[in-house]
C-alpha positions, -999 to +999 in steps of 0.1 A: -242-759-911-264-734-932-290-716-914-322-710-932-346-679-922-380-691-935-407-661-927-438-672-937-453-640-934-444-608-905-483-596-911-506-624-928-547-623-928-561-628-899-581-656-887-609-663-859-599-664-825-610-687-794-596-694-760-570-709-776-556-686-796-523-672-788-522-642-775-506-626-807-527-644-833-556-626-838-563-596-856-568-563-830-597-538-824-592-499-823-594-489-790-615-461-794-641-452-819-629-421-829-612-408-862-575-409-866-563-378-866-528-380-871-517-415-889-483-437-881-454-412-892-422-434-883-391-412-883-364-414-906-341-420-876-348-429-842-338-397-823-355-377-848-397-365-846-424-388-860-454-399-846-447-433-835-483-446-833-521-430-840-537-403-828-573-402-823-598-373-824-610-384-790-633-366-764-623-361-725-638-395-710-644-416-744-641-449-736-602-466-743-610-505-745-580-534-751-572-537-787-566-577-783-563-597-750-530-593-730-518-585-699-512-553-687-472-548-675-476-510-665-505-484-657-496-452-644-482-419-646-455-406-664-452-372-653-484-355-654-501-380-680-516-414-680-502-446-692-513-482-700-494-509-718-503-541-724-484-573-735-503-596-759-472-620-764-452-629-790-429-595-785-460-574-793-470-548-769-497-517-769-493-486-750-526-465-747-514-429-741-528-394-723-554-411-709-575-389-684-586-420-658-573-457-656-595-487-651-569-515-648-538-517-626-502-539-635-510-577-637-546-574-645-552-602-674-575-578-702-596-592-730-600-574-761-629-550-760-624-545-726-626-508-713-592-501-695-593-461-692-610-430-701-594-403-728-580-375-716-579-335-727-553-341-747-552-363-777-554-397-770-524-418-783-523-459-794-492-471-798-476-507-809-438-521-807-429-555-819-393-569-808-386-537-797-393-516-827-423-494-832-449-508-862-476-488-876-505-497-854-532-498-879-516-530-893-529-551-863-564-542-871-564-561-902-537-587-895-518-609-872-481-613-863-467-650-867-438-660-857-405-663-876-393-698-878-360-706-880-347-741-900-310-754-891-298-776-922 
């Protein structure tokens, strides 16, 4: 039996979406309107330093809205700071970063535009992980993920 790995594309343009759209297929929003201030910097090797997302020139209490809709699978504090994350399917997840106030709680259902939090004094952080691995961030904006499809011969 030969196994066949057909990937039709792991970013390809990005189409319309509806109420019917998966929750991975369309293209996502920023979440703030702020400059980027520090751009995806993926390390060389996991345990070494990077910056494993964006950083944004934010002000304390800008706006943070959804980047795409999802739901949210953890809001809260890790230590002293603010977290959201937020499962839009298809392995691909958002975390939203030194956030300074929370507007949505774990299971809350979030559509994309949707204010979810405040910016903090810190820099604000957006984040993205597909299948586990961390992607640069500013890739969703433009395009979507599809899935990889898998043909047994």
């Amino acid at each position: 039996m030969r196994v066949l790995t057909v990937l039709f594309a792991a970013l390809a343009l990005s189409a319309p979406t509806t109420d019917r759209t998966p929750l991975c297929g369309g293209a996502h929003r920023p979440p703030v309107s702020a400059p980027i201030t520090d751009p995806f910097r993926p390390p060389p090797e996991p345990w070494l330093p990077g910056n494993r997302g964006l950083e944004y020139g934010t002000d304390p209490g800008d706006p943070v809205a959804a980047s795409q809709r999802g739901l949210v699978v953890f809001s809260g504090p890790i230590g002293a700071q603010q977290f959201i994350t937020i499962d839009h399917g298809c392995d691909l997840v958002t975390t939203y970063s030194f956030l300074g106030a929370r507007a949505v709680v774990r299971g809350d259902r979030v559509v994309e535009g949707q204010m979810i939090g405040r910016a903090g004094v810190e820099r604000f952080h957006f984040g993205a992980r597909w299948r586990g691995g961390y992607i640069d961030p500013e890739l969703l904006f433009t395009h979507r993920l599809v899935r990889v499809v898998r043909l047994v011969r």
